[in-house]
C-alpha positions in Angstrom: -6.4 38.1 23.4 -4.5 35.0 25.3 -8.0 33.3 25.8 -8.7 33.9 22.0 -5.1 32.2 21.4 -6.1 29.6 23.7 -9.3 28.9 22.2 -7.5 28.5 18.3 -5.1 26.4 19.8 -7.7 24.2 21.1 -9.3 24.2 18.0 -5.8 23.4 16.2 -5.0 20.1 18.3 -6.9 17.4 16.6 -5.1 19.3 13.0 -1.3 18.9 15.1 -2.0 15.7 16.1 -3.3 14.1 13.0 0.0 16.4 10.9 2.6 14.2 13.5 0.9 11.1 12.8 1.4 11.7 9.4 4.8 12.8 9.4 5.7 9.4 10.8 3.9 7.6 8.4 6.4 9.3 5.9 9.5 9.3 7.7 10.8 6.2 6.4 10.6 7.3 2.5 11.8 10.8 3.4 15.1 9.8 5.5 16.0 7.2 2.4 14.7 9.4 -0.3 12.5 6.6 -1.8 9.1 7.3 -4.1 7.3 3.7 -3.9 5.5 2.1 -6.9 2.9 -0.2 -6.4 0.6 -1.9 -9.4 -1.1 1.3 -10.2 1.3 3.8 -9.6 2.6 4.4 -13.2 -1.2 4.5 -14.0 -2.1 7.4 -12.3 1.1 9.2 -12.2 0.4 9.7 -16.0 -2.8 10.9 -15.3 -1.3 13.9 -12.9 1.5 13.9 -15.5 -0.3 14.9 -18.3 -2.9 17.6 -16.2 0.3 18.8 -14.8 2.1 19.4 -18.5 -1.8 21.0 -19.7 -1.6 23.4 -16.8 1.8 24.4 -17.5 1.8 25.2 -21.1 -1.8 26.0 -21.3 -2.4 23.5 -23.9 -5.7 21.9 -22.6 -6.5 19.1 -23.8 -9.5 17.7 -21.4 -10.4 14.4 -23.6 -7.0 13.5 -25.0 -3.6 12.8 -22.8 -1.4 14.3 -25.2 1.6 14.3 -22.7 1.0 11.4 -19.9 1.1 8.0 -21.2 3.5 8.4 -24.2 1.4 11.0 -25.5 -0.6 8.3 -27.3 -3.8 11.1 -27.5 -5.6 8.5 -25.5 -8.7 9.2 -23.3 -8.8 8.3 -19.7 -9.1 11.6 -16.9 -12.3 12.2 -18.8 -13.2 9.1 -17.6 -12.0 8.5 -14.5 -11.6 11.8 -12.3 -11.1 14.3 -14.0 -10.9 17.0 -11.0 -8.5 14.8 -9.1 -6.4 14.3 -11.8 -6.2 18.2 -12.6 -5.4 18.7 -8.7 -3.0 15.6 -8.9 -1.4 17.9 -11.7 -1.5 21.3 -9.7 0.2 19.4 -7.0 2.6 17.8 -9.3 3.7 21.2 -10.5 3.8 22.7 -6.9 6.1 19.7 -5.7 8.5 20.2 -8.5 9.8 16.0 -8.3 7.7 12.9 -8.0 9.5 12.0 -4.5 7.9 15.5 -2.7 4.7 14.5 -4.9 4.4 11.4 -3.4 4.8 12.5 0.0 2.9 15.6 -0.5 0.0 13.5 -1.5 0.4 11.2 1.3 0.3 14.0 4.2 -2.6 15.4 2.5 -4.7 12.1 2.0 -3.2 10.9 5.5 -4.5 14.1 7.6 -7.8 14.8 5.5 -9.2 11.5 6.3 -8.1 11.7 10.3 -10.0 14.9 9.9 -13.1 13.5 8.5 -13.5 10.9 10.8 -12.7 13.2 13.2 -15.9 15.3 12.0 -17.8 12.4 11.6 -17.3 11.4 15.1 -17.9 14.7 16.8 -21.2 15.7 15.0 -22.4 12.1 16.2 -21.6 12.9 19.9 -17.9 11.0 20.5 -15.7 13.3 22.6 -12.9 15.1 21.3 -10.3 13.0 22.4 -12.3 9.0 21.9 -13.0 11.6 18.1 -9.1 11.7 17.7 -8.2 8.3 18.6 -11.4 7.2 16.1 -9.4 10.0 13.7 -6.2 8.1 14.0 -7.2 4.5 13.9 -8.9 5.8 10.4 -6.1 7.5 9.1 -3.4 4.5 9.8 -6.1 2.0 8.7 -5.8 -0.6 5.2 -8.3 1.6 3.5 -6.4 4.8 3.4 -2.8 3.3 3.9 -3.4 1.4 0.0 -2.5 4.9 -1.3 0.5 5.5 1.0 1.7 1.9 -0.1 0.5 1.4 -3.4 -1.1 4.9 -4.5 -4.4 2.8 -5.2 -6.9 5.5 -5.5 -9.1 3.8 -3.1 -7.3 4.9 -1.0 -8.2 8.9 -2.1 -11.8 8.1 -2.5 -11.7 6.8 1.4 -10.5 10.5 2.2 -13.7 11.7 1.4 -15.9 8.9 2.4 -16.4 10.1 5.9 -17.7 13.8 4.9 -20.1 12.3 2.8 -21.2 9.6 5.9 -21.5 13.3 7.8 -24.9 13.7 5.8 -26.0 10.0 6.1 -26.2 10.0 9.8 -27.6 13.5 10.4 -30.6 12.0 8.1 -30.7 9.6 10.8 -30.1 12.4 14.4 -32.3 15.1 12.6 -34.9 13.4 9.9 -33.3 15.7 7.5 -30.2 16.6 5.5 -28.3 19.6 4.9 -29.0 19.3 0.7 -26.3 22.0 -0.9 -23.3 20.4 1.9 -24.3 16.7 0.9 -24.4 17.9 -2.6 -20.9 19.4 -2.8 -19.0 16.2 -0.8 -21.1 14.0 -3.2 -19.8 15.6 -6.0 -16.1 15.9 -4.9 -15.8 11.9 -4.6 -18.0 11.3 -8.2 -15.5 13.9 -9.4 -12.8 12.0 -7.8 -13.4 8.2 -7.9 -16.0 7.1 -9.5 -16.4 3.5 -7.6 -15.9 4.8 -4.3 -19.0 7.3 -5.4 -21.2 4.5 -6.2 -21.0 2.2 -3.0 -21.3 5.5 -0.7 -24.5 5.7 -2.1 -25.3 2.3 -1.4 -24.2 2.6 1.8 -26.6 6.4 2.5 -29.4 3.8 2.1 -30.0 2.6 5.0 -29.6 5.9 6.8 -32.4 7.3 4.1 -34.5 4.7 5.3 -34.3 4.9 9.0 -34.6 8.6 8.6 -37.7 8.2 7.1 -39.4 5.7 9.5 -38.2 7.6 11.8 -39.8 10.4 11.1 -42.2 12.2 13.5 -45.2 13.0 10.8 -45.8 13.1 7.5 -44.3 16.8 7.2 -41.0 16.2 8.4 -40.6 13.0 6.2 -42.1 14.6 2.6 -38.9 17.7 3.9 -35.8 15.0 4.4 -37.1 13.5 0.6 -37.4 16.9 -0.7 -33.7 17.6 1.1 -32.5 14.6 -0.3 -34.3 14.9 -4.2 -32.5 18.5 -4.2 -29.1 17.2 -3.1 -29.4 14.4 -6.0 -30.2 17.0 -8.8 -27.7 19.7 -7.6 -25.3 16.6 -7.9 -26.0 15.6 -11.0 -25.8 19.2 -12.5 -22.2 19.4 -10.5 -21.2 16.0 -12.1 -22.1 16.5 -15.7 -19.1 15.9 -16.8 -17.9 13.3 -15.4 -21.7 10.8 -16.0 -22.7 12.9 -19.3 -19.2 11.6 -21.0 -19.2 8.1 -19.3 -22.2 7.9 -21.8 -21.7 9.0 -24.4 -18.4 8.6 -25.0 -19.2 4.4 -23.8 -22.0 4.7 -26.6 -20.4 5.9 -29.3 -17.1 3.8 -28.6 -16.0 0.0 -27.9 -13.8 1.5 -25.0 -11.7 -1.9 -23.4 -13.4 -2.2 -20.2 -10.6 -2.2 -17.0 -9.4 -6.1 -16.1 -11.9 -8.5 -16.1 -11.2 -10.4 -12.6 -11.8 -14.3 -13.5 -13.2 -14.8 -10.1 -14.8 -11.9 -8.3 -14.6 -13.7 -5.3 -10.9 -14.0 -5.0 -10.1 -10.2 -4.5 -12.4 -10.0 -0.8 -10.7 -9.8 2.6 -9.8 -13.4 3.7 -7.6 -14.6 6.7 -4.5 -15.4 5.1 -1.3 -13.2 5.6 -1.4 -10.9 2.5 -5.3 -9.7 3.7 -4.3 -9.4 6.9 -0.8 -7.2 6.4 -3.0 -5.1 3.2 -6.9 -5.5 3.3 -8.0 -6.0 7.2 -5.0 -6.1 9.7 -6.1 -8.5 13.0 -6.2 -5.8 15.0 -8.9 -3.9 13.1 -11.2 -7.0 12.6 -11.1 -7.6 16.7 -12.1 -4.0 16.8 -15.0 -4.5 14.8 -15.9 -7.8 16.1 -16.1 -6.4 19.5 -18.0 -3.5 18.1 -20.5 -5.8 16.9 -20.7 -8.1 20.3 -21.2 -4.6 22.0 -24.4 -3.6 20.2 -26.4 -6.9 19.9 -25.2 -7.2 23.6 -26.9 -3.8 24.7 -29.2 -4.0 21.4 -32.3 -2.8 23.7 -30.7 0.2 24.9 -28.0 1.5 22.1 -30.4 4.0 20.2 -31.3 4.1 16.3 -28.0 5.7 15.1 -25.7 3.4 17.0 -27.5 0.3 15.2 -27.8 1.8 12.4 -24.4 2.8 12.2 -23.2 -1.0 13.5 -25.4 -2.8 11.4 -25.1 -0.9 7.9 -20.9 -1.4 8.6 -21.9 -5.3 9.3 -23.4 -5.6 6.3 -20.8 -4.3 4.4 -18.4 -6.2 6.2 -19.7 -9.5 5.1 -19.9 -8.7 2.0 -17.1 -8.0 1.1 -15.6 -11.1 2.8 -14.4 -13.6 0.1 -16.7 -16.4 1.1 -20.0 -14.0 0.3 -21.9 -15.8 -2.7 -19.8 -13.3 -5.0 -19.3 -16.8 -7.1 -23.2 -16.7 -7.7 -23.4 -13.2 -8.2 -21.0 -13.2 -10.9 -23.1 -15.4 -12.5 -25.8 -14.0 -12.4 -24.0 -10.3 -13.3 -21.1 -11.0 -15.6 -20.3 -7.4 -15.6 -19.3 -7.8 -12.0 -15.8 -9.1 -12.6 -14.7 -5.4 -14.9 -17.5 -2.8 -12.7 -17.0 -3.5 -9.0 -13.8 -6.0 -9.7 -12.7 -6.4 -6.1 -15.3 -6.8 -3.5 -12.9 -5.6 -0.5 -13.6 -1.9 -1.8 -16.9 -2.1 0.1 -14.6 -2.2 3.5 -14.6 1.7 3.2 -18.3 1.6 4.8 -17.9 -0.8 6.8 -14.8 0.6 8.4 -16.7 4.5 8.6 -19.6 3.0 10.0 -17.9 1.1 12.5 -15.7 3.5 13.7 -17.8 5.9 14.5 -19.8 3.6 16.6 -16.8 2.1 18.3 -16.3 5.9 19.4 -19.6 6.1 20.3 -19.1 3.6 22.7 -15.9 4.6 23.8 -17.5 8.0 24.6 -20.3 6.4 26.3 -18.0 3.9 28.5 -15.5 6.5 29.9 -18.4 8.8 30.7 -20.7 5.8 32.4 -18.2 3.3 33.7 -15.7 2.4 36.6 -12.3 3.4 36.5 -11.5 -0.5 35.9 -13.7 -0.4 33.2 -11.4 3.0 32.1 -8.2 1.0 32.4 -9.7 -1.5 30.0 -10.4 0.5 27.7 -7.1 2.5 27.9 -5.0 -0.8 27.2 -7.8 -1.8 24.6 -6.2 1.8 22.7 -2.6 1.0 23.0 -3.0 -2.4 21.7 -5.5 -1.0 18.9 -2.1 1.6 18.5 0.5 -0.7 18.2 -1.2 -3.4 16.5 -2.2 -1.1 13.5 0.8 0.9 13.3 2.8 -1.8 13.9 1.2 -3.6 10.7 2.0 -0.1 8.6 5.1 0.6 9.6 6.0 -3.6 8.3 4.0 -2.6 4.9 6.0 0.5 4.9 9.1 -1.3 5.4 8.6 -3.8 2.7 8.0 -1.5 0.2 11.6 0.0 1.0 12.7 -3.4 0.4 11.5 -3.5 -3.0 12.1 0.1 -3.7 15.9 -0.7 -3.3 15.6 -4.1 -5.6 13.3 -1.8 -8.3 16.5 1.1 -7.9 19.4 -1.2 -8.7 18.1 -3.9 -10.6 16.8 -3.3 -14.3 13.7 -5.4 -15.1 13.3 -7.6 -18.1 10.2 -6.5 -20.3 7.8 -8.9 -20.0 4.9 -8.3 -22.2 2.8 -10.8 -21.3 2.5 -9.7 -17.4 -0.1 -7.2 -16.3 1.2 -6.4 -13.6 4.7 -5.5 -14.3 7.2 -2.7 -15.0 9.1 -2.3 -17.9 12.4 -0.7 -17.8 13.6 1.2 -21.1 17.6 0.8 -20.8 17.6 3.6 -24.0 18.3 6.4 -21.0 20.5 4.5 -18.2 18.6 6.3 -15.5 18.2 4.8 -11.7 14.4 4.7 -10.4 15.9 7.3 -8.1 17.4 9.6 -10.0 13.9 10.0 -11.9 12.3 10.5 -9.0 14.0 13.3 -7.6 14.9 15.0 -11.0 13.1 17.8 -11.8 12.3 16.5 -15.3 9.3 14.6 -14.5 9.3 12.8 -17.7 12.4 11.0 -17.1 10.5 8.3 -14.9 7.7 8.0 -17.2 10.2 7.1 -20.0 12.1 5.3 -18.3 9.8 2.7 -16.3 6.3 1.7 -18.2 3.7 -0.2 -17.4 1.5 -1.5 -20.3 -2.4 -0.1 -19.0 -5.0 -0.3 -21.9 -7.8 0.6 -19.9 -10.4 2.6 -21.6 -8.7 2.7 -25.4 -10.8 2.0 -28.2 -11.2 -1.8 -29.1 -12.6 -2.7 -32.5 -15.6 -4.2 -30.5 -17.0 -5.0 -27.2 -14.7 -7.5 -24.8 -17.2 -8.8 -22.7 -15.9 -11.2 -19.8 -12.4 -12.7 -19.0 -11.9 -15.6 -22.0 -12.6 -13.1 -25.0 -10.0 -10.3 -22.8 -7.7 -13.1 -22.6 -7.9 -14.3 -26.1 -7.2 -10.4 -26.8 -4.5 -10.0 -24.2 -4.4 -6.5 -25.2 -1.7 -5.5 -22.6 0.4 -7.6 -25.0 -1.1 -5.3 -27.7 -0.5 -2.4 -25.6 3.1 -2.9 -24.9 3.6 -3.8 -28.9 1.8 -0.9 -30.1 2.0 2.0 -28.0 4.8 1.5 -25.9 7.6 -0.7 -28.3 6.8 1.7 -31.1 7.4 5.1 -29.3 11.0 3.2 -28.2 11.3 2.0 -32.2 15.6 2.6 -32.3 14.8 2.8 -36.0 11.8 5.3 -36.4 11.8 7.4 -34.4 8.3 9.2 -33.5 8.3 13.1 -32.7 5.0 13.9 -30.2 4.1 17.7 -30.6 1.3 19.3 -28.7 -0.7 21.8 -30.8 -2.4 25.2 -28.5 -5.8 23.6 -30.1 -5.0 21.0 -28.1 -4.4 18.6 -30.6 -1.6 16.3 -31.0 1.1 16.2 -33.7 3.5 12.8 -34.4 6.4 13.3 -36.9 8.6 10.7 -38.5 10.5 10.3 -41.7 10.5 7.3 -44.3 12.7 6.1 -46.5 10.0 4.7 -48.7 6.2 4.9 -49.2 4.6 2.1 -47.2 1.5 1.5 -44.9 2.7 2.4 -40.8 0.8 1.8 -37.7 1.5 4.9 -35.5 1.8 5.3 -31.5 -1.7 7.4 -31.6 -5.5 6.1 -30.1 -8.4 6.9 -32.4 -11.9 7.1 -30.9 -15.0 7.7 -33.1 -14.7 11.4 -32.1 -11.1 11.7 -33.3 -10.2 13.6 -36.6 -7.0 11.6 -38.1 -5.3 14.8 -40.5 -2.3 12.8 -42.1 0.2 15.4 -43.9 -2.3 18.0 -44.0 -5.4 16.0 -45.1 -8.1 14.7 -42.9 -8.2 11.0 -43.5 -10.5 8.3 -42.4 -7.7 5.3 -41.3 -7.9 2.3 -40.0 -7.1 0.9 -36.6 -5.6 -2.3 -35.4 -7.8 -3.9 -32.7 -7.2 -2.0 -29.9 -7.6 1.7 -31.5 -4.1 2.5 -32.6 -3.6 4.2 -35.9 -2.6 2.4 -39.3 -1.7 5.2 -42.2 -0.7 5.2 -45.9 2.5 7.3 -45.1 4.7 8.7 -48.1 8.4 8.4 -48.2 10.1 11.5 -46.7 8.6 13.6 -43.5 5.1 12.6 -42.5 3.1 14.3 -39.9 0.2 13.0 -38.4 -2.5 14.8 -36.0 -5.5 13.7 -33.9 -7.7 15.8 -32.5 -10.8 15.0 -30.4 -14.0 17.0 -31.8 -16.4 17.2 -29.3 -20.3 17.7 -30.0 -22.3 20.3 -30.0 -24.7 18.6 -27.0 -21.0 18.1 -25.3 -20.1 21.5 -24.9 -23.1 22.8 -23.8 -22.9 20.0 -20.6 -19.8 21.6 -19.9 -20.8 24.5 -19.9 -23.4 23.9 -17.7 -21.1 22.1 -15.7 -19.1 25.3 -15.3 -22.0 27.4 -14.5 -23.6 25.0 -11.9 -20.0 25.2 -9.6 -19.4 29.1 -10.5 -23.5 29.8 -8.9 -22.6 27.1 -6.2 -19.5 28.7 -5.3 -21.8 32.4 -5.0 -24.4 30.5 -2.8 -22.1 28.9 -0.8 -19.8 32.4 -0.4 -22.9 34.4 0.2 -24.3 31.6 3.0 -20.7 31.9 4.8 -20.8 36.0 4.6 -24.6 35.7 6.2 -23.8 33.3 9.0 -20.9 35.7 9.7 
């Protein structure tokens, strides 16, 4: 029994270890009792908002945010994560208060990417402890720390990053994959950040590729495609939802694409002081520097994972530096500066990849080398330590700083800014006192941030001069936002058990209104009991012919025949992967 106890303990250390790392990470915003906003914070906190309020009442509404955002019956979860964002909400109802949310949600995205590196590491032959150090440097690094800091959801897609990298090296150590496991963390990051999703894949590539060369015969090479062709399709049934919509909905609609970057360029790591304190901290670039020297150094003898590994996170590296071509590229790909934005989100390879070979190495040196050559490395991890926590901790700080000057000050409304907060004085509430209130609306009404991504334009913005000539987060703020605060109308939001959205508001005389409500092509517009086809202003909000008196009007989103069937197959590919997957466990047992 004690060598059982002994054995789970074991087991349990790299869990305890990563869980006190953690908790240190968040001691600072728990001992003040401060919830830090960074630029997309309000964004997403809508998101896990309005899941949270579906969940609760039961009123699911999975194409329109009926309460999040206003309740405006815009579409956005649909189209950017929707199984994240109904977590986000489950979590949001568990917490109770968007401080325990927030550091809920950090703990969780903190300790699940120490574990997956962790994993990473030890399937690829790093020792346990070099695996926990790898686990730790990962876990504290600029990747995951942007959600800790800023809740950019980067951040959340890095979490899962390293699971899916599990797959791309053993295509590499066996010449094969593991198709239904590659399939499921596949799916989970698609399901959960889109972006994220799409560079993994480039980044599997080159591990495809060398698994295939590699390859002993024919045989072996026609099984890792097969492996691989399965794990594709089983994705793509998995991920209906989430491509299937992107689609259609895209076809059928002039959605406003996400900020058009001016210069793509711009937003890669560079060596000034915000990169290095957010994007790269010095420490972490040395790292992988010396990772690099290490393995062209000893290119002859490293094997085929360890280059692979090195030189796939090299490449990614570079190009996401800010003096890559990117200026040409844009060029050449206009849709560059709204799709891949910022090119510093391909870091999250190149940080994986070399990690796991800097533990690689680490393994290999303790095991091979002096016990000079072990003191060096030993002082190489304590100044990796304190360099990259140092760095956190200073982030950490700073957004305290600003938390305090967000908490007391109240911030002019600035419609013109993208990147601001606007504070409603119509409730007198502190940032605080939202934040730890159990009314999780208060915040929301309270401090707004104008975010027109994905609302219906009346036709395609394409590139930064016709967005700007737009300027809908002007719009936004004018027509969603300043019209749900009108001191004169006021606008009653009711949410239907159809799922369907009801706004009320009296006249005193017959006249033609523009309404806090989003219309897509799918969306049936019922004004005072009649469906109506209305007009919208430029970026999708609805004008109606109201009479004087009460008025009600009520969108609903009617989804397709062809779209409820892809749910439901959607449905039914999880429910028979959850059987396999149940019955594979019981069998193993």
């Amino acid at each position: 029994m004690m060598e059982k106890v002994k054995q789970f303990l074991k087991w349990l250390t790299p869990f305890i270890i990563f869980l006190v790392l953690a908790l240190l990470v968040v001691s600072i915003p728990i001992i003040k009792k401060q919830t830090f906003l960074g630029s997309d914070s309000l964004f997403h906190f809508n998101r896990f908002y309005d899941a949270a309020m579906q969940l609760k009442t039961h009123k699911i509404s999975y194409f329109q945010t009926n309460y999040g955002f206003l309740g405006t019956g815009r579409m956005l979860s649909t189209l950017y994560g929707p199984v994240a964002a109904y977590a986000g909400g489950f979590l949001l109802l568990v917490a109770g208060t968007w401080f325990k949310f927030e550091i809920l949600t950090d703990l969780i995205v903190l300790i699940v990417s120490a574990l997956g590196m962790y994993k990473l590491c030890r399937v690829n032959n790093v020792d346990k402890y070099p695996a926990i150090f790898i686990g730790f440097i990962y876990m504290y690094s600029s990747m995951v720390m942007q959600w800790v800091t800023a809740q950019q959801f980067t951040g959340v897609g890095a979490m899962i990053v390293p699971f899916v990298m599990i797959y791309a090296t053993q295509m590499v150590r066996k010449n094969d994959v593991s198709f239904f496991g590659f399939a499921f963390v596949m799916s989970l990051l698609i399901q959960t950040h889109l972006m994220s999703a799409m560079i993994t894949m480039i980044g599997i590539l080159p591990f495809f590729v060398v698994g295939l060369v590699k390859a002993v015969d024919k045989k072996q090479r026609v099984k890792m495609l097969l492996h691989t062709i399965y794990a594709a399709l089983i994705t793509l049934v998995l991920t209906i939802n989430v491509w299937y919509n992107l689609i259609y909905i895209s076809a059928t609609n002039h959605l406003l694409p996400v900020y058009p970057v001016p210069e793509v360029r711009t937003y890669g790591y560079n060596f000034n002081v915000q990169s290095l304190v957010n994007i790269m901290k010095p420490t972490e670039f040395i790292l992988f520097i010396f990772v690099l020297y290490f393995v062209i150094r000893r290119f002859k003898q490293v094997d085929i994972l360890t280059k692979t590994t090195a030189l796939t996170g090299f490449f990614f590296l570079v190009i996401s530096w800010s003096h890559f071509p990117w200026g040409v590229f844009q060029y050449l790909i206009p849709q560059l500066s709204y799709t891949l934005q910022f090119p510093k989100r391909f870091l999250v390879i190149a940080f994986v990849c070399l990690l796991v070979t800097f533990g690689r190495i680490l393994t290999y040196e303790i095991k091979n080398n002096t016990h000079k050559s072990n003191y060096a490395v030993v002082v190489t991890i304590l100044l990796l330590i304190i360099g990259s926590a140092g760095l956190d901790f200073y982030a950490i700080h700073q957004r305290s700083v600003n938390y305090v000057s967000l908490n007391t000050k109240h911030h002019k409304n600035n419609k013109n800014d993208n990147s601001i907060y606007y504070y409603m004085k119509r409730h007198h509430r502190t940032l605080q006192k939202d934040t730890q209130s159990h009314k999780l609306s208060n915040l929301l009404e309270d401090i707004i941030k104008a975010t027109p991504d994905y609302v219906p334009s009346y036709k395609q913005i394409k590139g930064h001069s016709e967005y700007d000539k737009l300027n809908p987060y002007k719009l936004y703020y004018q027509q969603y936002i300043e019209k749900n605060h009108n001191k004169k109308l006021h606008f009653k939001h009711v949410v239907r058990k159809d799922g369907s959205l009801t706004v009320r508001f009296k006249l005193r005389k017959a006249q033609k209104i523009q309404v806090p409500l989003a219309k897509y092509a799918q969306t049936q517009v019922t004004v005072n009991g009649t469906v109506k086809n209305v007009k919208t202003t430029k970026i999708g909000a609805i004008i109606v012919s109201a009479k004087k008196g009460k008025n009600t009007v009520n969108v609903k989103y009617v989804t397709s025949f062809t779209t409820r069937l892809m749910m439901v197959f959607t449905w039914i590919g999880w429910i028979l992967f959850g059987i396999f997957a149940i019955t594979k466990i019981k069998r193993n047992k």
